[in-house]
Legacy VTK file of the C-alpha trace (Angstrom):
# vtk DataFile Version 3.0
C-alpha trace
ASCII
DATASET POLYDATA
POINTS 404 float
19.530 74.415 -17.505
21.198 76.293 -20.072
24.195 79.212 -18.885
23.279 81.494 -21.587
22.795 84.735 -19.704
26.621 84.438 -19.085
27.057 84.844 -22.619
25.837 88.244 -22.684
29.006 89.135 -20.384
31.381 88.980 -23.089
34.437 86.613 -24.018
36.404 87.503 -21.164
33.776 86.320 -18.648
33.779 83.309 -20.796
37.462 82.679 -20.997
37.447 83.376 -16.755
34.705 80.884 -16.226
35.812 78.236 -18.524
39.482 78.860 -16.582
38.160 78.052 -13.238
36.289 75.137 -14.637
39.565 73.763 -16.237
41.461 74.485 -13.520
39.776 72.158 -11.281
39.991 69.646 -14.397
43.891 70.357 -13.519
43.008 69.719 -9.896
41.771 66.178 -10.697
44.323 65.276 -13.509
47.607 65.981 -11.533
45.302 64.161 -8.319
44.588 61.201 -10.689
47.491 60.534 -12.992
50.288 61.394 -9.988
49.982 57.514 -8.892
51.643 56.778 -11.616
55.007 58.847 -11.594
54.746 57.977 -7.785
54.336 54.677 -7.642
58.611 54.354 -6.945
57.518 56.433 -3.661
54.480 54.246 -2.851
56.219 50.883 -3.097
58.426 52.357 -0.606
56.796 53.885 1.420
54.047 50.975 2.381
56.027 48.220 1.663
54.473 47.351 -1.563
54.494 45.586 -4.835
53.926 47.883 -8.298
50.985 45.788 -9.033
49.068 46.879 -5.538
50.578 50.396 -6.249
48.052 49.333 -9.709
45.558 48.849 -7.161
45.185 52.298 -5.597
44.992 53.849 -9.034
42.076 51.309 -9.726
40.247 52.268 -6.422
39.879 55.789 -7.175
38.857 54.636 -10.424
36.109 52.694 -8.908
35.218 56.038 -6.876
34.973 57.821 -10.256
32.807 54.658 -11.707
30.230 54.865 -8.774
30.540 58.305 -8.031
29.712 59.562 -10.919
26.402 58.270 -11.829
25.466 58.195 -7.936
25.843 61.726 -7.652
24.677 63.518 -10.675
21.362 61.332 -10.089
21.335 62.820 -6.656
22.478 66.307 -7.817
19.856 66.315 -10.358
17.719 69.485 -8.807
20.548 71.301 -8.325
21.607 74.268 -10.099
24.258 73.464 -11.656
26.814 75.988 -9.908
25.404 74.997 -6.451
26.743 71.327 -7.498
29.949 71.956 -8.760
31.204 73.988 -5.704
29.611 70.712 -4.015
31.902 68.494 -5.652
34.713 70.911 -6.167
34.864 71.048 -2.231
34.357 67.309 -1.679
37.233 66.649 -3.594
39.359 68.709 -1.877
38.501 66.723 1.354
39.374 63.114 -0.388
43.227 64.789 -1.474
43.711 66.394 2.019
42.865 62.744 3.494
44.645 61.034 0.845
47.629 62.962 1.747
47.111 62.159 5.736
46.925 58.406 4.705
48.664 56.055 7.411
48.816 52.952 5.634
47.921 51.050 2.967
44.473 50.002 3.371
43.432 53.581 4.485
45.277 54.893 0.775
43.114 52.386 -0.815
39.636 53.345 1.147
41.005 57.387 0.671
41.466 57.017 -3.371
37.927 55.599 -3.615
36.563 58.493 -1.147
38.558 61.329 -3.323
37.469 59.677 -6.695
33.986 59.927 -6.143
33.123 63.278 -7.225
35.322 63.314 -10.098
33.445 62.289 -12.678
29.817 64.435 -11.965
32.359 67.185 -11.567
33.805 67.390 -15.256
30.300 66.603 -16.651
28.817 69.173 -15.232
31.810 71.503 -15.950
31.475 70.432 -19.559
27.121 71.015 -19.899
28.189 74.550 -18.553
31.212 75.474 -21.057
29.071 74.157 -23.745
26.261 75.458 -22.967
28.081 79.082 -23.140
29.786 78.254 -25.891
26.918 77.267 -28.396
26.164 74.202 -30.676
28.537 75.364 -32.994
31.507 75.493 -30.546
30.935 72.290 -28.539
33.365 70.227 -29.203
36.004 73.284 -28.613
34.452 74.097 -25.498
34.459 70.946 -24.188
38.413 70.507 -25.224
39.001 73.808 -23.013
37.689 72.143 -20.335
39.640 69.092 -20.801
42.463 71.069 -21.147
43.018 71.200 -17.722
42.913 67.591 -17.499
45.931 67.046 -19.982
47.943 70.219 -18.375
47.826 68.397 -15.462
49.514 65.526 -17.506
51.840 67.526 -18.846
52.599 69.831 -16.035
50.864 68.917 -12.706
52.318 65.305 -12.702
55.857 65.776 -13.918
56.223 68.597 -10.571
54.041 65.622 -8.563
57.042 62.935 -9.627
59.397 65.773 -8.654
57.787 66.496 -5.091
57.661 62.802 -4.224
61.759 62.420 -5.028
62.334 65.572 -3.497
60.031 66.122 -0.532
57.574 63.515 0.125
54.491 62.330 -1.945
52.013 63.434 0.774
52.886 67.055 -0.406
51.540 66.301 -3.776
47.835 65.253 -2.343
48.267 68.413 -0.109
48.928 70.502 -3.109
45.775 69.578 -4.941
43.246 70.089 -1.857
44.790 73.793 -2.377
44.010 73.906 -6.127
40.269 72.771 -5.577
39.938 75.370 -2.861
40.929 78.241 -5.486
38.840 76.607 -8.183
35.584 76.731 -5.589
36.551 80.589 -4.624
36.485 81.199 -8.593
33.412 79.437 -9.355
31.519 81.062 -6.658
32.882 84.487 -7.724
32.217 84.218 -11.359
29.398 81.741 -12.418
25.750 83.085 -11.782
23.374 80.657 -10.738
20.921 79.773 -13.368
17.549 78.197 -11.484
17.587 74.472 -11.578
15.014 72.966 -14.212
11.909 72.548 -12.141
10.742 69.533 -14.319
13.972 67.601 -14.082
14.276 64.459 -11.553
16.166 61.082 -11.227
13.664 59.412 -12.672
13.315 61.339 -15.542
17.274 61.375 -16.021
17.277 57.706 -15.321
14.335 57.202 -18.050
16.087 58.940 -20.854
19.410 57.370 -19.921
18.439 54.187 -20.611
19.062 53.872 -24.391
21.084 51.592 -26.704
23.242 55.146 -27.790
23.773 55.688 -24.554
25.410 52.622 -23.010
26.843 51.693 -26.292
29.093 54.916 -26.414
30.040 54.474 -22.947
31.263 51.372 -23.694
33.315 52.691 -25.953
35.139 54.717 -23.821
35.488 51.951 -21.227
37.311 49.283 -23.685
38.806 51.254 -26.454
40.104 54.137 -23.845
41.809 51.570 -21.567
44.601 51.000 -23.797
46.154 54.546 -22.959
46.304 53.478 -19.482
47.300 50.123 -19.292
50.710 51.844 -20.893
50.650 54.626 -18.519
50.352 53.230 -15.139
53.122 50.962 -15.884
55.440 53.581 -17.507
57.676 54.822 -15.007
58.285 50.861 -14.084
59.087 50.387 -17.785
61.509 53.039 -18.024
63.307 52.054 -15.125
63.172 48.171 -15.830
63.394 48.222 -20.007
64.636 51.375 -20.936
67.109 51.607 -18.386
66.899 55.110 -17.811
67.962 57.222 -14.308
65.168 58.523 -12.006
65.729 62.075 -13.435
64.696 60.982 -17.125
61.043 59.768 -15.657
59.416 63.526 -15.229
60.701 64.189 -18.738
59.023 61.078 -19.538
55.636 62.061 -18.129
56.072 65.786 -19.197
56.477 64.039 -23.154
53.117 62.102 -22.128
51.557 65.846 -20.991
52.486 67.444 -24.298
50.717 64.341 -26.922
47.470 64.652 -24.312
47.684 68.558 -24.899
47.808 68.012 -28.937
44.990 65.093 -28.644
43.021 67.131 -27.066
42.781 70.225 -28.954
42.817 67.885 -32.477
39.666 65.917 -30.311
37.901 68.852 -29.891
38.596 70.097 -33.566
37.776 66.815 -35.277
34.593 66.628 -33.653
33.453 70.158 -34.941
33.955 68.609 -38.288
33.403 64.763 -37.844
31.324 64.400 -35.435
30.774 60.834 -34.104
32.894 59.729 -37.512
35.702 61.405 -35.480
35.938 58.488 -32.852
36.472 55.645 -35.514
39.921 57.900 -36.818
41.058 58.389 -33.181
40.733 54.454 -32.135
42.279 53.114 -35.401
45.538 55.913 -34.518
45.156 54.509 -30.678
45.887 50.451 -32.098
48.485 51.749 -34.425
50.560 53.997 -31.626
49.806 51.353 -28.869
51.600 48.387 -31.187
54.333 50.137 -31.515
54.898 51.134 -27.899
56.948 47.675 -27.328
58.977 48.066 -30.567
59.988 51.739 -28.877
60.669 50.995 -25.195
64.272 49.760 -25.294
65.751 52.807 -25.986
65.082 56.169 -24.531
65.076 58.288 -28.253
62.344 56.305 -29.181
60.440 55.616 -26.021
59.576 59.465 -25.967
58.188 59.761 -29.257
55.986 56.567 -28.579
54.761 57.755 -25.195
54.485 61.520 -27.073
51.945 59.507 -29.695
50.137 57.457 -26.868
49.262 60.857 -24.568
47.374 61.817 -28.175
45.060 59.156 -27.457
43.258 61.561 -25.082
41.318 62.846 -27.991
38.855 60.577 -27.773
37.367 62.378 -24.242
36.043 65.122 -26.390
34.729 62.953 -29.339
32.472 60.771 -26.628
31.543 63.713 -24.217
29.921 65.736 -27.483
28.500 62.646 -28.717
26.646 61.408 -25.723
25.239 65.261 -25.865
23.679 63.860 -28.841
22.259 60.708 -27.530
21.265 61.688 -23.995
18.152 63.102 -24.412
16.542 65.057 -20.831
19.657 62.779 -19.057
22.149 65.356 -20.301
23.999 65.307 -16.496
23.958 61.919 -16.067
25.482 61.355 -19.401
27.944 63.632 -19.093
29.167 62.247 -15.681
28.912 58.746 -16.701
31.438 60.045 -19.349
33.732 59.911 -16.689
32.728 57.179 -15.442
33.273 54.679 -18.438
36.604 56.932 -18.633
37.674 55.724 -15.055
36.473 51.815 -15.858
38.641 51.898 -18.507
41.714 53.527 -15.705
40.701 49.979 -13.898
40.653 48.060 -16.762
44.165 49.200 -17.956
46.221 48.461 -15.006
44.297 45.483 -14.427
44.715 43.488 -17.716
48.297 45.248 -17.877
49.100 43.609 -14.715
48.036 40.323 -15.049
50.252 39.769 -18.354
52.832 41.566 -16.390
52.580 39.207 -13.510
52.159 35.896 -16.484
55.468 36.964 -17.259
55.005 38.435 -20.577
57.104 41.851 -19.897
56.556 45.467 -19.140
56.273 46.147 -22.606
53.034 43.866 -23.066
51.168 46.570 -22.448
51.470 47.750 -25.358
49.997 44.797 -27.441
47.189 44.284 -24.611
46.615 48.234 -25.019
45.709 47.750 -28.864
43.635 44.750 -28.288
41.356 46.819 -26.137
41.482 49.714 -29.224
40.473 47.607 -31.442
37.201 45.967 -29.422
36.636 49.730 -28.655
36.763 50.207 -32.388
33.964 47.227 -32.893
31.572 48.674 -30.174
31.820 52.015 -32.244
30.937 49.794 -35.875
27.939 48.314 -33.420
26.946 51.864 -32.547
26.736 52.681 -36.247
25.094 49.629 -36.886
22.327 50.202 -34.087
21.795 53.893 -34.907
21.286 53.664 -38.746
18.891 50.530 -38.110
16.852 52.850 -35.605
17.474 55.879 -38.116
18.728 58.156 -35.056
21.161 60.884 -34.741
24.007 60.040 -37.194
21.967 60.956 -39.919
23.274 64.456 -38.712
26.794 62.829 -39.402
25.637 61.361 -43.119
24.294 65.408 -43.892
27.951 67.153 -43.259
30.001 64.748 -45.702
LINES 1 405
404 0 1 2 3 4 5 6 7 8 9 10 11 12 13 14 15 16 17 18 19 20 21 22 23 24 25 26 27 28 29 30 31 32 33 34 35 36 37 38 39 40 41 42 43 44 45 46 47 48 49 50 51 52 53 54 55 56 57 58 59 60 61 62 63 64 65 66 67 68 69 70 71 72 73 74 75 76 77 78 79 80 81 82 83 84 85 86 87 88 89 90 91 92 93 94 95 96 97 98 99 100 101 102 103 104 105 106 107 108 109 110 111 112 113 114 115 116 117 118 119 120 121 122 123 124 125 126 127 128 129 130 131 132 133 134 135 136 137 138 139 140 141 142 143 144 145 146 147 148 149 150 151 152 153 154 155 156 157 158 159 160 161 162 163 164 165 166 167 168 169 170 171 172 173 174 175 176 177 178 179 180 181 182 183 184 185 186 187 188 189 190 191 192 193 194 195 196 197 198 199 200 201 202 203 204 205 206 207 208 209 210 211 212 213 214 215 216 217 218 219 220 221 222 223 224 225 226 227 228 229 230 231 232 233 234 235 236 237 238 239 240 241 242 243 244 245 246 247 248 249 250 251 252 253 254 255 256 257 258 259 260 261 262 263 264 265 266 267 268 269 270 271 272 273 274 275 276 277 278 279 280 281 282 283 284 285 286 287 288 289 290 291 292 293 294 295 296 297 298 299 300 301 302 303 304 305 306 307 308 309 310 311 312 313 314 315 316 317 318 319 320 321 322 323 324 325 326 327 328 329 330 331 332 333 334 335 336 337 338 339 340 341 342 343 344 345 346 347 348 349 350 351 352 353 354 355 356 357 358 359 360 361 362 363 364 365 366 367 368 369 370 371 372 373 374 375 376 377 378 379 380 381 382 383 384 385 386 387 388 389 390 391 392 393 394 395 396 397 398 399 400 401 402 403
């Protein structure tokens, strides 16, 4: 249901509400992405290989991947405030046991636990800021949420790399079950509960989900998103291994990443306003370009920076698909918007994976790069198919055909 009658409240309530829903954006992004400026820490600590380091990022992937859809189908009566303190404080439980991890096998088994929530969270986060914000402002609003996704990039996971030299990388994990527990306290202080549609059900999400738009969008951000972090989760290794840089360059690094996911995000949320769906297409064809040059940059540090600077602007493509699948989804608005996150997160398990095996074939760190833009550029002929489906059909880009 629509959070209009928060509207009336004024700008600042907005601006404090869509804070607290981007700050447990920031909860999840330092949670997520800190893997991968730990991963030095990890392989130490249990005695592993980078690759199987790859594999704990990819399990709480999968928790995003089957959380997300799983619980925004069962969340569906909900008001939507009652479900985001739900998740909010559920995900707060999977960092505190992440951080109390003994081994291995219980990391892996805690990653999945603490993704699950993750991706109903920023969906329903996103319905509410946009929702406030008005069909003029969607795109915007859902950038500010995102926001505290790629602040968490640029912030969160730089001090995460620094905790785990300095301290220990259970402190990180630790850290974050904090941050969710201040972003629950704010939500339940400053969003009113709005009554639950009385109409809406699973079934009637899972009926309206179930179109070509839909899944073909998703898709999208599942292959052509993957790219980013097939690069990403194999950075720190690359720096150390090809760049040849000192432990104390790699937070810099990451930071550098941060700052490009901050600009992508903002220019995502702005090209959509004007573009709409157009606006993916431009994104994906500057995701190939940035990703093929990657390798070229990676053997020296002046030009690394700059690559991994263009690479964190690939992030722009989270707003393009979120406001676009508000297009599509029909009455499954929730599930949409969590399955977002969802295709997002099969794309986080799709990067390392491919990444890793041509890493493991023997083809270098810096393969990642040219594997990266292979998946850009299939992500770029699922959005031509979209186009293609949706003209044949005559559905909703003839919206994008009237603002050219």
């Amino acid at each position: 249901m629509p959070q209009a009658p928060d509207r009336s409240d004024g700008h600042s309530r907005y601006a404090v509400i869509v804070f607290a829903l981007a700050l447990g954006g920031f909860a999840i992004g330092t949670s997520e992405f800190a893997m991968m400026g730990l991963m030095p820490n990890l392989v130490q600590a249990f005695g592993v290989t980078e690759p199987q380091v790859g594999h704990m990022i990819s399990a709480y992937a999968l928790g995003v991947v089957v959380g997300a859809p799983l619980l925004a189908i069962l969340g569906a009566r909900l008001p939507r405030r009652t479900l985001l303190l739900a998740l909010m404080s559920f995900y707060a439980l999977g960092n505190l046991a992440t951080a109390l991890a003994p081994n291995y096998l219980t990391m892996l088994a805690f990653r999945f636990i603490a993704g699950l929530p993750h991706g109903a969270y920023f969906g329903v986060a996103m319905l509410v800021a946009a929702d406030i914000a008005g069909p003029a402002r969607r795109g915007v609003a859902v950038s500010q949420v995102m926001l505290g996704l790629s602040i968490a990039i640029l912030v969160g996971n730089p001090l995460a790399t620094w905790m785990g030299q300095a301290v220990s990388w259970r402190y990180t994990f630790a850290v974050v079950a904090v941050v969710a527990v201040v972003t629950v306290a704010m939500i339940a202080r400053h969003l009113r509960t709005v009554p639950a549609d009385p109409d809406q059900s699973p079934l009637r999400e899972l009926r309206a989900f179930n179109t070509s738009q839909v899944w073909l969008t998703l898709l999208i951000g599942a292959i052509g998103f993957a790219g980013m972090f097939c690069v990403f989760s194999y950075l720190t290794a690359t720096l150390t291994h090809v760049t040849g840089v000192a432990d104390g360059w790699i937070p810099v690094a990451l930071a550098v990443f941060g700052v490009g996911s901050v600009i992508g995000n903002l220019a995502g949320g702005w090209l959509v306003d004007r573009m709409q769906f157009r606006a993916t297409a431009v994104i994906l064809i500057w995701s190939a370009l940035v990703l093929l040059v990657f390798p070229l940059a990676a053997h020296s540090l002046w030009t690394i920076l700059p690559a991994v600077l263009a690479i964190g602007t690939m992030g722009a493509l989270g707003p393009a698909l979120q406001t676009r699948l508000m297009d599509v989804a029909g009455e499954a608005q929730t599930l949409a918007a969590a399955s977002n996150h969802a295709a997002f997160n099969a794309a986080n398990a799709l990067g390392p994976w491919v990444g890793g095996l041509a890493i493991t074939a023997g083809l270098g760190w810096t393969s990642t790069g040219y594997v990266g833009a292979a998946t850009a550029v299939a992500g770029l002929l699922i959005y031509l198919w979209a186009r293609r489906d949706d003209g044949r059909t005559g559905g909703v880009l003839l919206a994008d055909r009237a603002t050219r």
